[in-house]
LUMLOBA-522751 format. One record per residue: residue in three letters; x, y, z of N, C-alpha, C, O, CB in turn. Coordinates in pm, whole numbers, padded with zeros to 5 digits, always signed. Atoms other than C-alpha are relative to their C-alpha. Glycine has a CB too. Example, Ala and Ser with C-alpha at 12.3 -4.5 7.8 and 13.67 -1.06 7.14 Angstrom:
<sites>
ALA+00089-00119+00000+01230-00450+00780+00090+00120+00000+00194+00118+00066-00099+00003+00125
SER-00082-00119-00006+01367-00106+00714-00077+00109+00073-00026+00220+00090+00041+00046-00142
</sites>
This chain:
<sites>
UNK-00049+00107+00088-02563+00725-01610-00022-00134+00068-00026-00167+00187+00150+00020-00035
UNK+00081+00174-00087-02679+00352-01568+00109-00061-00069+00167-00005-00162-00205-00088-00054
UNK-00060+00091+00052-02473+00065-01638-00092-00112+00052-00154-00113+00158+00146-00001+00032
UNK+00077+00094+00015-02639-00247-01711+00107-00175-00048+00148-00198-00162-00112+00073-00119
UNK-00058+00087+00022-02453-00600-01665-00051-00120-00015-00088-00182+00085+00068+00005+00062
UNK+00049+00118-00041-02568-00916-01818+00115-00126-00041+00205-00120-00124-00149-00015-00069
UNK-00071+00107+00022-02419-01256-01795-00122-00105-00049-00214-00164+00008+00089-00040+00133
UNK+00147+00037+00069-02622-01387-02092-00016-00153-00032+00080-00207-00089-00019+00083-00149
UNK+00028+00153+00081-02755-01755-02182+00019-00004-00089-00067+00037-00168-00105-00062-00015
UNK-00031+00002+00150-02573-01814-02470-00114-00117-00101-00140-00124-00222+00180-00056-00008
UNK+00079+00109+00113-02798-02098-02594-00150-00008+00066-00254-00004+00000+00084-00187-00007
UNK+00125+00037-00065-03067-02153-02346+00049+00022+00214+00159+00022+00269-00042-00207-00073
UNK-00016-00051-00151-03121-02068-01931+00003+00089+00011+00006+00156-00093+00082-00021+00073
UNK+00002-00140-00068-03116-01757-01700+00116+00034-00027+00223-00025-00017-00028+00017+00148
UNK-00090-00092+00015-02954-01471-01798+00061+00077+00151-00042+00075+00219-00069+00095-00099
UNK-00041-00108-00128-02794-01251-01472-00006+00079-00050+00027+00073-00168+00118+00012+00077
UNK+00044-00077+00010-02907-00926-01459+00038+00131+00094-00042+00156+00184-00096-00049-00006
UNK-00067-00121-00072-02706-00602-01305-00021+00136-00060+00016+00167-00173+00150-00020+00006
UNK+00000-00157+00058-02807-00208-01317+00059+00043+00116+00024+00019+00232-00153+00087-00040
UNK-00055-00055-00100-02598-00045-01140-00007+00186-00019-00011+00230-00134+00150-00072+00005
UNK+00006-00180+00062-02612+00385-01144+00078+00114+00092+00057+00141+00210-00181+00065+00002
UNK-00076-00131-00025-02378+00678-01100-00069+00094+00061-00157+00162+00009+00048+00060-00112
UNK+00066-00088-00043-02453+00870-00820+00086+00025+00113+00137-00057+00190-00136-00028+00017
UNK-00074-00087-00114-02285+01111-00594+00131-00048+00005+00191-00067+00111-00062-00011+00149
UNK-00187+00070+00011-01909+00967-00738-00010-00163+00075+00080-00209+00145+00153+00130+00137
UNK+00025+00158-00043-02053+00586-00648-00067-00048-00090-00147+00020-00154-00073-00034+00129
UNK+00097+00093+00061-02198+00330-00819-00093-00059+00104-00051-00123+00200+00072-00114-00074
UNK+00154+00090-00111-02564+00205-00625-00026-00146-00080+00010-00138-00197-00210+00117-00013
UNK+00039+00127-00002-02650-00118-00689-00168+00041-00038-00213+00107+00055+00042-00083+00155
UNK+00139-00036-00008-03056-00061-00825-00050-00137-00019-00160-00155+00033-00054+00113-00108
UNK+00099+00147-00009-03147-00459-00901+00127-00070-00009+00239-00026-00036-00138-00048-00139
UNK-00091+00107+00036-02978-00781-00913-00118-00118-00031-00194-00164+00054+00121-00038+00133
UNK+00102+00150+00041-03194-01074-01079+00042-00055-00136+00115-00007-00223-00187+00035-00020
UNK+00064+00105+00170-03280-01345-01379-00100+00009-00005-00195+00027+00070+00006-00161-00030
UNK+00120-00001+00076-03466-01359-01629+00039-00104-00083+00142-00169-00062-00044+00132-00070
UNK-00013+00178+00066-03489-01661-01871+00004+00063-00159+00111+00080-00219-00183-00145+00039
UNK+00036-00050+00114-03626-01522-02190+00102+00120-00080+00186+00185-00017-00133+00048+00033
UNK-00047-00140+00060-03490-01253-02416-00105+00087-00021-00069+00203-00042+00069-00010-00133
UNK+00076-00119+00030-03795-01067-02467+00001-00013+00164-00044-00126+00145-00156+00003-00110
UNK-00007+00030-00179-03783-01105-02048+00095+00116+00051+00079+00189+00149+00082-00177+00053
UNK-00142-00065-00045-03431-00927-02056-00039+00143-00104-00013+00258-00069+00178-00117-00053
UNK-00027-00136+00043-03488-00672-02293-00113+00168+00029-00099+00288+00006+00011-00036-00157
UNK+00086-00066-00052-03815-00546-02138+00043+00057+00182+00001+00155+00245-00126-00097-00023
UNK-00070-00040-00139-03619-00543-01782+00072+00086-00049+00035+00187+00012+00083-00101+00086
UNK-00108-00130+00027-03350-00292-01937-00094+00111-00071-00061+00230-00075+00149-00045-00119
UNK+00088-00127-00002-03644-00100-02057-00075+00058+00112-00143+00160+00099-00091-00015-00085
UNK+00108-00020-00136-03818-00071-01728+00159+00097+00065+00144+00210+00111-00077-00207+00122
UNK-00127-00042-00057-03415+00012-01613+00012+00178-00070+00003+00285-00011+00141-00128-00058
UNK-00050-00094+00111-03333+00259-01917-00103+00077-00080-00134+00030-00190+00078-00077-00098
UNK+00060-00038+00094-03552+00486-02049+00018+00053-00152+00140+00072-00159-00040+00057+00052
UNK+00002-00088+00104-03583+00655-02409+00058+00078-00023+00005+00190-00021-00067+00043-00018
UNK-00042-00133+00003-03296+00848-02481+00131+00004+00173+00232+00068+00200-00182+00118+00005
UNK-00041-00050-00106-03199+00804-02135+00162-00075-00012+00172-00191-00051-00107-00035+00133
UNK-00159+00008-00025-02765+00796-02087+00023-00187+00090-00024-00221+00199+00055+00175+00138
UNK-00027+00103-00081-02629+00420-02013+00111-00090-00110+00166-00050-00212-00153-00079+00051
UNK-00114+00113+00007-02399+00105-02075-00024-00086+00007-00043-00124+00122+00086-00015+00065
UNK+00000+00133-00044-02448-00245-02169+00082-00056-00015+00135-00027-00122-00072-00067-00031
UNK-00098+00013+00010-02178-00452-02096-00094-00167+00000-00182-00201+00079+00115+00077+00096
UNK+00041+00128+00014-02255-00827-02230+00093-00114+00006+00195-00117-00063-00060-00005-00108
UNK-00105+00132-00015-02084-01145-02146-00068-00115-00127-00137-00215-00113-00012-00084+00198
UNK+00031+00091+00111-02131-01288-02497+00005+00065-00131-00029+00180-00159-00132-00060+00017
UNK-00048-00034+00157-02025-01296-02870-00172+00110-00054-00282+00058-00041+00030-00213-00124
UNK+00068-00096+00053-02258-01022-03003+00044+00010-00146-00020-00035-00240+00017+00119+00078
UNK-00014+00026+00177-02067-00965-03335+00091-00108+00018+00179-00116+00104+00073+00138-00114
UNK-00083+00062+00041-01932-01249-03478+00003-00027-00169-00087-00089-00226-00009-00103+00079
UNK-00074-00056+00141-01784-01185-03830+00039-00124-00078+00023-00129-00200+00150+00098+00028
UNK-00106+00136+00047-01597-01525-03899-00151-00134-00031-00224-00159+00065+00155-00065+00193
UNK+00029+00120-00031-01802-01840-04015+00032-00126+00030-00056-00212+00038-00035-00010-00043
UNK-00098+00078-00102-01538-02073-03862+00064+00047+00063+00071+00170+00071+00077-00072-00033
UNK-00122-00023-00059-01281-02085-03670+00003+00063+00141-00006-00002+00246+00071+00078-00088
UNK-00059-00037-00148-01208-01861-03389-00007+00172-00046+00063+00213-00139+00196-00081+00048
UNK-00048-00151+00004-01263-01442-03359+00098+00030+00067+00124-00002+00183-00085+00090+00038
UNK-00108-00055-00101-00966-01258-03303+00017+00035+00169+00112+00002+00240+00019+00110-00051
UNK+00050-00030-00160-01107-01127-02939+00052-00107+00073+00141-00106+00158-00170+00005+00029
UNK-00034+00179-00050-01095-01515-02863+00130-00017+00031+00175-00007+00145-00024-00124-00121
UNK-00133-00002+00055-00764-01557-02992+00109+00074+00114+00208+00023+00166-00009+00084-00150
UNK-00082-00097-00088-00623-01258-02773-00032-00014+00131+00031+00059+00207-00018+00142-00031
UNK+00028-00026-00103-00779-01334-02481+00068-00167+00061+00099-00183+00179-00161+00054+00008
UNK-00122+00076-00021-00578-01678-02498+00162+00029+00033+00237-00024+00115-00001-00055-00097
UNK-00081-00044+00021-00310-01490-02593+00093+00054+00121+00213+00035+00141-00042+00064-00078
UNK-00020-00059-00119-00308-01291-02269-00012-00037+00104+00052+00012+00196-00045+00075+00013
UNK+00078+00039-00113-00498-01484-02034+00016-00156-00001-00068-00219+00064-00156+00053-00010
UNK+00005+00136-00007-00405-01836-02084+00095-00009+00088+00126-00128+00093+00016-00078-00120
UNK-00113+00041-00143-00171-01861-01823-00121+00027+00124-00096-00057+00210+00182+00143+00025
UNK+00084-00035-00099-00442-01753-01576-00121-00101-00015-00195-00102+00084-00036+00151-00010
UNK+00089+00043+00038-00682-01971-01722-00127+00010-00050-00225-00064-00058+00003-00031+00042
UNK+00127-00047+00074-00893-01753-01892-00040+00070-00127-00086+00178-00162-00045+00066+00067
UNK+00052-00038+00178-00949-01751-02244-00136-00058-00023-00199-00130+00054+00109-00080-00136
UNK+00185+00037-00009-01300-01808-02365+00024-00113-00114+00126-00168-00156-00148+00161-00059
UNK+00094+00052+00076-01469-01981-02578-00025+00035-00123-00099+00132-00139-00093+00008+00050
UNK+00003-00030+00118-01429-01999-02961-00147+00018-00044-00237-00065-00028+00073-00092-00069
UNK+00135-00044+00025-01724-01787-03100+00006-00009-00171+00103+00055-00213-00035+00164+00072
UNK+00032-00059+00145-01842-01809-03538-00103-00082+00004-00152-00151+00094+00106-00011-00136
UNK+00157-00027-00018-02143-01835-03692-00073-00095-00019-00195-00078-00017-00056+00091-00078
UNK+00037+00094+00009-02178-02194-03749-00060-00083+00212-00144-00169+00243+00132-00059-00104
UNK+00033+00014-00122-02198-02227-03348-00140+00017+00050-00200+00118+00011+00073+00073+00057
UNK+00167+00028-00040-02567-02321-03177-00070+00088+00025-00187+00110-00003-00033-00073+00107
UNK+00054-00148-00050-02545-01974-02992-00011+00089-00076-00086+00183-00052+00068+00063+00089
UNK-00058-00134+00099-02428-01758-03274-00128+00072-00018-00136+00185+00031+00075-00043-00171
UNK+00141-00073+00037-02805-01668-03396-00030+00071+00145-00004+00191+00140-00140-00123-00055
UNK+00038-00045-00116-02913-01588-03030+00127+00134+00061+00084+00248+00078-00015-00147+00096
UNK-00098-00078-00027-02598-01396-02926-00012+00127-00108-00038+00238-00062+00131-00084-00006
UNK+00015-00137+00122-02612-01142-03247-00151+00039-00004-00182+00157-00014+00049-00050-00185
UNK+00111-00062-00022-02951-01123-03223-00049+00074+00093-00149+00143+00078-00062-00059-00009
UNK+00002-00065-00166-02948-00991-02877+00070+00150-00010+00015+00257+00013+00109-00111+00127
UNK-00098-00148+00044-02655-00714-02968-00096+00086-00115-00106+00208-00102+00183-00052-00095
UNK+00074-00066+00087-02892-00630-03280-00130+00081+00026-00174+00181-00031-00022-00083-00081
UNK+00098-00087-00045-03189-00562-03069+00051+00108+00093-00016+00210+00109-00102-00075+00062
UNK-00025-00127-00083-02959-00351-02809+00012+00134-00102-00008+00252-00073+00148-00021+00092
UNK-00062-00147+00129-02844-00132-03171-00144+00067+00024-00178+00177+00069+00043-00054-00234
UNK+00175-00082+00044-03246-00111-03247-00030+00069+00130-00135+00134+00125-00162-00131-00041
UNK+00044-00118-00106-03257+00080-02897+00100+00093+00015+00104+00144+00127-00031-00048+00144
UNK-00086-00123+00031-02993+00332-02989+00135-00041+00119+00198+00040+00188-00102+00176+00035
UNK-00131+00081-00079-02717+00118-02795+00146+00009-00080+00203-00095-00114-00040-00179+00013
UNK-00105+00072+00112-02422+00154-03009+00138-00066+00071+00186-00045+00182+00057+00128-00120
UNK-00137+00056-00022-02105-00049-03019+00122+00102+00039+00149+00196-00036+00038-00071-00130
UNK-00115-00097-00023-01792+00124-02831+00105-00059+00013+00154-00040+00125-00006+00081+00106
UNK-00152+00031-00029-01473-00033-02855+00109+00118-00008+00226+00083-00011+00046-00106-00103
UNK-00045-00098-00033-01350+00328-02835-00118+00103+00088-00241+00111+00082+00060+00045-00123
UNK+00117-00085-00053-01495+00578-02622+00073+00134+00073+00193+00142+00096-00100-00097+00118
UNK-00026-00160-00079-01467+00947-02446-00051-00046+00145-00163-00086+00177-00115+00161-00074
UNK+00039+00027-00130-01411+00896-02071-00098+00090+00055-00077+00211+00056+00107-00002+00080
UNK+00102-00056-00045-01739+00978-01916-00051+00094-00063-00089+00190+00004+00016+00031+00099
UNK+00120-00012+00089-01924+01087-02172-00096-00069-00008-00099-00187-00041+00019+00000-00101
UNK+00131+00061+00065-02286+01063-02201+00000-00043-00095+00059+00005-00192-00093+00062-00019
UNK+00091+00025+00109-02471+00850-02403-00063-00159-00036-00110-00202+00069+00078+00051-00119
UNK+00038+00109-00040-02586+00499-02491+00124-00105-00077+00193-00087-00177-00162-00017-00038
UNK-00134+00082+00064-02335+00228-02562-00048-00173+00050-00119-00212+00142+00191+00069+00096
UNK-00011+00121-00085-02289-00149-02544+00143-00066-00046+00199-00022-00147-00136-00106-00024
UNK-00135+00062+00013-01959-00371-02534+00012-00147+00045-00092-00191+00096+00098+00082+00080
UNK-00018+00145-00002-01862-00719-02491+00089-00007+00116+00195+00057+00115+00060-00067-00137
UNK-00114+00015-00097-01693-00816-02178+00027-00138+00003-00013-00212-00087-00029+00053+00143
UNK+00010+00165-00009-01586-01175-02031+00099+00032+00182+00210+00078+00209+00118-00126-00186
UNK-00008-00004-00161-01555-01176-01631+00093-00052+00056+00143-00010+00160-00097-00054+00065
UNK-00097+00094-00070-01318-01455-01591+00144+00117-00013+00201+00135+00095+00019-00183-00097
UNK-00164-00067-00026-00951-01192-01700-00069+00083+00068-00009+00084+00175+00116+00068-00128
UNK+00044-00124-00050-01183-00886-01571+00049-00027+00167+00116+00051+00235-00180+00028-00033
UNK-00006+00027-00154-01181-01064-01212+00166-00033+00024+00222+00024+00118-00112-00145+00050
UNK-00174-00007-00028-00764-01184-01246+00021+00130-00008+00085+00155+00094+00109-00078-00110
UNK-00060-00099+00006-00704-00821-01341-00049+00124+00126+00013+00230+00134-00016+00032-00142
UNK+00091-00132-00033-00949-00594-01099+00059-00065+00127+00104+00019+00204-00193+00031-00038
UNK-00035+00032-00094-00842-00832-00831+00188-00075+00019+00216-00148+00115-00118-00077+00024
UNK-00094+00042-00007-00481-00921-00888+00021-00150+00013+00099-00178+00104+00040+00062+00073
UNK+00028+00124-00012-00530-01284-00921+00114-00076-00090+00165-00030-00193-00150-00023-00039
UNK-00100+00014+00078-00283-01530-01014-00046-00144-00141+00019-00205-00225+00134-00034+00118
UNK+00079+00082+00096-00583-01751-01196-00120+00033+00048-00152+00081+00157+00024-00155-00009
UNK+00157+00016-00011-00941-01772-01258-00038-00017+00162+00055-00035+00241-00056-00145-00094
UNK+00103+00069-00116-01193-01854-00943-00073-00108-00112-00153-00065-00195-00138+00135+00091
UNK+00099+00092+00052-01335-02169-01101-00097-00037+00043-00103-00155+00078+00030-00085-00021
UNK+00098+00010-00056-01621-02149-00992-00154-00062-00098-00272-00070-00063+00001+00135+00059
UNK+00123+00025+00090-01846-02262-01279+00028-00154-00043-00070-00196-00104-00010+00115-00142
UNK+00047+00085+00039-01751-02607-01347+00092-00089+00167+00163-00025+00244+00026-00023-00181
UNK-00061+00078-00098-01627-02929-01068-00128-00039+00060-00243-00043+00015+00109+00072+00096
UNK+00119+00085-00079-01790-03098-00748-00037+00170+00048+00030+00273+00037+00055-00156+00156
UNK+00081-00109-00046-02036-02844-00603+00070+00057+00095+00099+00175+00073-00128-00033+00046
UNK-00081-00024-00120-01837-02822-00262+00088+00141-00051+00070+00252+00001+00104-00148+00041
UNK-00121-00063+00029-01546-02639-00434-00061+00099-00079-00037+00219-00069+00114-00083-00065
UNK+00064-00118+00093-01739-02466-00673-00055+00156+00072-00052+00275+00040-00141-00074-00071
UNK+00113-00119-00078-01964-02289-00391+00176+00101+00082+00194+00223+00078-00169-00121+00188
UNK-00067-00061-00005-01595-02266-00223+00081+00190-00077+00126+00296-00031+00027-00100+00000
UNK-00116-00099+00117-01419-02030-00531-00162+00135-00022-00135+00246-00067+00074-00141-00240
UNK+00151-00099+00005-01820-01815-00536-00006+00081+00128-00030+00201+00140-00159-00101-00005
UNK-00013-00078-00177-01793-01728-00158+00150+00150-00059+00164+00272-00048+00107-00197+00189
UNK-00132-00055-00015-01442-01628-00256-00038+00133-00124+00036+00230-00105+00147-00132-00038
UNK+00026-00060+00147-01573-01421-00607-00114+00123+00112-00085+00242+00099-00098-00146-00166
UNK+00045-00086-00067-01834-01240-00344+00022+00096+00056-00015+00213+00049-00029-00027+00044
UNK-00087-00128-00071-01600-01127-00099+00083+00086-00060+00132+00181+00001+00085-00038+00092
UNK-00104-00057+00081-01387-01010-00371-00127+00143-00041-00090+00260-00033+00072-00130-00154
UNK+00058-00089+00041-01682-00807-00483-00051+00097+00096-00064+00215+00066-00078-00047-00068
UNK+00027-00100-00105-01792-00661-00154+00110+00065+00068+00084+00169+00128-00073-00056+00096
UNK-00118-00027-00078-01461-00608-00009+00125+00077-00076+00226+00114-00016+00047-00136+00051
UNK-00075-00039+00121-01278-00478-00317-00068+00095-00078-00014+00204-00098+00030-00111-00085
UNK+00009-00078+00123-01476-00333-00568-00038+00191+00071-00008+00294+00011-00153-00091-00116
UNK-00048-00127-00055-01533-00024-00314+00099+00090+00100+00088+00185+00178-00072+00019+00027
UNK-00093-00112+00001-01221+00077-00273+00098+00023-00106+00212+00064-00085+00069-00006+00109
UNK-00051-00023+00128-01141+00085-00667-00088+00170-00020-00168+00238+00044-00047-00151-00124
UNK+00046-00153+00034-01203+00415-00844-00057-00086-00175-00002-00163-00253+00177+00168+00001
UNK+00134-00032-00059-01530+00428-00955-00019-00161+00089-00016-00282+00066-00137+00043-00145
UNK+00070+00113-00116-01645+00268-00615-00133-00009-00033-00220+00060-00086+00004+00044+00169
UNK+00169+00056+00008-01924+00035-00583-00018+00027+00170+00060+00005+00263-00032-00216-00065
UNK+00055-00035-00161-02144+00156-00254-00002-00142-00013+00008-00206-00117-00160+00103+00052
UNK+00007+00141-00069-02171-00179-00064-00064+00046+00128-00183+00016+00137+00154-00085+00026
UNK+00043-00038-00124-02225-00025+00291-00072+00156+00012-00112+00219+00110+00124-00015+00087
UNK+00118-00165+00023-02415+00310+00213-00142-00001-00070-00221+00083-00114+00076+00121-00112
UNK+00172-00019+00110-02723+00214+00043-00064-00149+00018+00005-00247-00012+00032+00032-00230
UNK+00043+00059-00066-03012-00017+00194+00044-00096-00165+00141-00171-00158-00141+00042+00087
UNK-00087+00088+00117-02948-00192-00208+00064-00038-00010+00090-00045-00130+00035+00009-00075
UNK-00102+00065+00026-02660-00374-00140-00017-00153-00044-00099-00242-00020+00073+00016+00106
UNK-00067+00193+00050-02489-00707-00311-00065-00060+00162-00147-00152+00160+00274-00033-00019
UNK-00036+00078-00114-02490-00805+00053-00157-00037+00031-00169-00151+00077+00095+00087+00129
UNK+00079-00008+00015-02856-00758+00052-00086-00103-00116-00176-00186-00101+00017+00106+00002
UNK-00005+00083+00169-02898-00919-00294+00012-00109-00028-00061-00162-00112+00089+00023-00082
UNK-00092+00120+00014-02714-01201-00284-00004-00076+00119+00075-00040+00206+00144+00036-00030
UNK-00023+00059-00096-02789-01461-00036+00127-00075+00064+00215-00113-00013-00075-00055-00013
UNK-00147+00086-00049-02506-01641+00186-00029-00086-00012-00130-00144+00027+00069-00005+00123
UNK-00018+00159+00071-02386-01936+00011+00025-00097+00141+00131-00118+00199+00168-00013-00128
UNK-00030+00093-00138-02418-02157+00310-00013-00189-00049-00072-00231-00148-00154+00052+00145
UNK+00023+00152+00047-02385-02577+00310-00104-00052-00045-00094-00156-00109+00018-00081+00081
UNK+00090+00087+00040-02715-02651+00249-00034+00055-00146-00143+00037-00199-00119-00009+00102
UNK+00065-00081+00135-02732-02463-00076+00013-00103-00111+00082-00205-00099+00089+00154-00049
UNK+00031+00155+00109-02805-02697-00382+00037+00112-00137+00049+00234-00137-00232-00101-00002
UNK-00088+00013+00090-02668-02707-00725-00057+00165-00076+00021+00254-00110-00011-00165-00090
UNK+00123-00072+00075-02991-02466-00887+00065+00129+00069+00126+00224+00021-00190-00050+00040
UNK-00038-00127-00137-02916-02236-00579+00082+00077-00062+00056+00192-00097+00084-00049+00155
UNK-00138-00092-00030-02547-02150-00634-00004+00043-00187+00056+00136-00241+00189-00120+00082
UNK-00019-00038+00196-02604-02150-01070-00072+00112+00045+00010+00197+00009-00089-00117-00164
UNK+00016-00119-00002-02805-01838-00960+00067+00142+00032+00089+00248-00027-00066-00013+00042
UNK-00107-00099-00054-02611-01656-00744+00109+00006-00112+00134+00118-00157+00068-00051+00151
UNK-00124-00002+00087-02317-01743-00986-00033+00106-00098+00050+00196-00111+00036-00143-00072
UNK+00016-00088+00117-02525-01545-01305-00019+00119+00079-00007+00221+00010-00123-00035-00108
UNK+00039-00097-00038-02614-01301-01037+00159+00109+00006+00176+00223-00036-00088-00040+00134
UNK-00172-00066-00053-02185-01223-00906-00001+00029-00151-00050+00138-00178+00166-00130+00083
UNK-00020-00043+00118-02114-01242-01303-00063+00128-00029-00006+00236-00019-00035-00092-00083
UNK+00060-00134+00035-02354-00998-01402+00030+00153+00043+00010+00244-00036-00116-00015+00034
UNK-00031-00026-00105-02244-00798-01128+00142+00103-00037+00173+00222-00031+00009-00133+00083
UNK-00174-00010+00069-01871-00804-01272-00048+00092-00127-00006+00208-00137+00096-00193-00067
UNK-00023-00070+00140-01995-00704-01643-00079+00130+00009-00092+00208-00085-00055-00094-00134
UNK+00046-00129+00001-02184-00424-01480+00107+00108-00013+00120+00190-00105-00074+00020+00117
UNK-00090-00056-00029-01885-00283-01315+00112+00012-00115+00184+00112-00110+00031-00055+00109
UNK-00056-00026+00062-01689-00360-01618-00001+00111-00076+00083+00192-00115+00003-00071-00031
UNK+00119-00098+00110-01924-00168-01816+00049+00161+00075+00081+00259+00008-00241-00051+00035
UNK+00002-00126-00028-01882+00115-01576+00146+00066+00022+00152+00189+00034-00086+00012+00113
UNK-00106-00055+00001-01507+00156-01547+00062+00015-00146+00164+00083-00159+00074-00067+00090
UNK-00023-00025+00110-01482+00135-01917-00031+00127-00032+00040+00185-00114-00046-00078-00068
UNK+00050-00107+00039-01688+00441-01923+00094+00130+00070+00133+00238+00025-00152-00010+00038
UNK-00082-00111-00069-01500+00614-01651+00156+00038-00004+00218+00143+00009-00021-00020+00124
UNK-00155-00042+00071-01154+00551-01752-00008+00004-00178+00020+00114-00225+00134-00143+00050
UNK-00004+00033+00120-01180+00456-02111+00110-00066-00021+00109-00157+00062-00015+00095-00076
UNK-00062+00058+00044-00871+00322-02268+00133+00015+00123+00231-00059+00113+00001+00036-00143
UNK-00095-00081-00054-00648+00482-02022+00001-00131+00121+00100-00107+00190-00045+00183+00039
UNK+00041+00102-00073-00731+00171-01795-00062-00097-00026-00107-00163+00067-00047+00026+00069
UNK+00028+00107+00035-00843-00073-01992+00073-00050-00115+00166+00010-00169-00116+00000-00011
UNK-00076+00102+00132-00749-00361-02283-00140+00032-00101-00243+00069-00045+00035-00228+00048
UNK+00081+00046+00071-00968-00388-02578+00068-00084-00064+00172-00035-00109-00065+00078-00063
UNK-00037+00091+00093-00889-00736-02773-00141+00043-00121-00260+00058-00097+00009-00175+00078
UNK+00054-00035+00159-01033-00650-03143-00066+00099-00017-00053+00187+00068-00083-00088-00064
UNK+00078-00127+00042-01246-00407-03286-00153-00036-00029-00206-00138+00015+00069+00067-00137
UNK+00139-00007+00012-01598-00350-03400+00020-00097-00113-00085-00158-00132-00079+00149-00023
UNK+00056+00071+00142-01541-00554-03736+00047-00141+00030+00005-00224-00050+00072+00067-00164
UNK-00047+00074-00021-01365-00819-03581-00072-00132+00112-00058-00253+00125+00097+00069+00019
UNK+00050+00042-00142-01583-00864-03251+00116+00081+00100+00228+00098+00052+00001-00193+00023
UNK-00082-00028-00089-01411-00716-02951-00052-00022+00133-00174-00031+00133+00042+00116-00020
UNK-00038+00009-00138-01365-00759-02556+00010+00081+00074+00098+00030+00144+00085-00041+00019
UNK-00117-00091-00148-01260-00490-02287+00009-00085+00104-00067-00178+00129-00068+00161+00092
UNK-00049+00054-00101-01103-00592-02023+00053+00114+00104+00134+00186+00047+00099-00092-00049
UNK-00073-00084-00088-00993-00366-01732+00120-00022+00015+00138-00132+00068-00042+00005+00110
UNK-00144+00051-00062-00579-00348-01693+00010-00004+00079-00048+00068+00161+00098+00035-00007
UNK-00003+00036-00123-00441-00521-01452+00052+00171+00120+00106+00279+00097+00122-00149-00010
UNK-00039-00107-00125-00389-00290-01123+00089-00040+00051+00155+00045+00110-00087+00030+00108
UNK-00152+00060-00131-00113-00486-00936+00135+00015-00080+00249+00001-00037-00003-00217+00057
UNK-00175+00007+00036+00153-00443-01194-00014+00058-00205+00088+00066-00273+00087-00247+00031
</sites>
């Protein structure tokens, strides 16, 4: 089983790009990159995923959106829950710049036998995709008492709260159940992911950033599969748009 995490350009720019794959009770790490394009991204998850072959896309972006104003419920709930932490998203309907690009993206994962799971059978084969959003995934997987803001401010602080989103991922995510290898397989993040050091420039750290994200909606992708509901949130449903979220672990 593959899981596949992207943190997608909702309007325009590099997508982040995470396959991660179930093996020997671990998740391996098999690529970490961008790609720009959508025919770019969907030919990389074919090179990843073959025909038929068992996997998980977990997308950081409105895929269905149902509403032509306003605000999808998902949205809504993820205020609901996460606004004290500082992480509610981003009102998604279909009058929005991204909306065409975002549904069109979920429509070509359907046309590869991807379907929508806002329910699912823990660890069961087969092919699926779901909507995540990284910012509650990372307060909840890491007990956090807010976001890492790491995506908007002066650069300094930004690269600060990314260092901090790294170590969280190398230092944490294998010793959750399903572990991510980090130190067993020449494929590591650590490998992957260069060290954010001072001289790194603005271009620099926006990569690494889609790279950690991606990273996140892999892993989301893959504990959704391995617990199912039994450990996670879903905000809405398939007709509504929906979210998973991993529950929190600290409480």
């Amino acid at each position: 089983m593959k899981f596949i995490g992207i943190d997608f350009g909702w309007v325009s720019g590099d997508s982040g790009l995470c396959c991660l794959e179930w093996h020997n009770n671990k998740l391996k790490i098999l690529e970490l990159t961008t790609k720009a394009e959508i025919t770019e991204i969907l030919t990389w998850i074919d090179r990843h995923v073959s025909d038929n072959e068992p996997a998980l896309i977990a997308v950081d972006a409105p895929t269905i959106i149902p509403n032509q104003t306003g605000t999808r419920l998902p949205d809504k709930l993820t205020h609901k829950y996460f606004g004290r932490y500082h992480a509610g998203c981003y009102p998604a309907n279909l009058n929005r710049p991204f909306a065409d690009r975002t549904t069109s993206f979920g429509l070509s994962l359907s046309a590869r036998n991807f379907i929508h799971a806002p329910a699912i059978e823990a660890q069961k084969l087969g092919r699926y995709q779901i909507e995540v959003y990284p910012h509650p995934a990372i307060v909840n997987l890491f007990g956090l008492q807010k976001i890492l803001k790491y995506k908007k401010g002066k650069l300094a602080d930004r690269k600060t709260e990314l260092i901090k989103l790294r170590d969280y991922i190398v230092n944490q995510l294998p010793l959750l159940e399903p572990s991510l290898a980090i130190l067993d397989t020449e494929t590591s993040l650590k490998n992957l992911v260069p060290i954010i050091d001072d001289k790194i420039t603005g271009k620099e750290l926006k990569a690494i950033e889609d790279r950690l994200d991606s990273s996140i909606c892999a892993y989301v992708g893959a504990y959704w599969w391995y617990w199912g509901k039994s450990k996670n949130l879903v905000l809405g449903d398939v007709s509504t748009g929906y979210i998973v979220v991993p529950a929190s672990l600290y409480h």
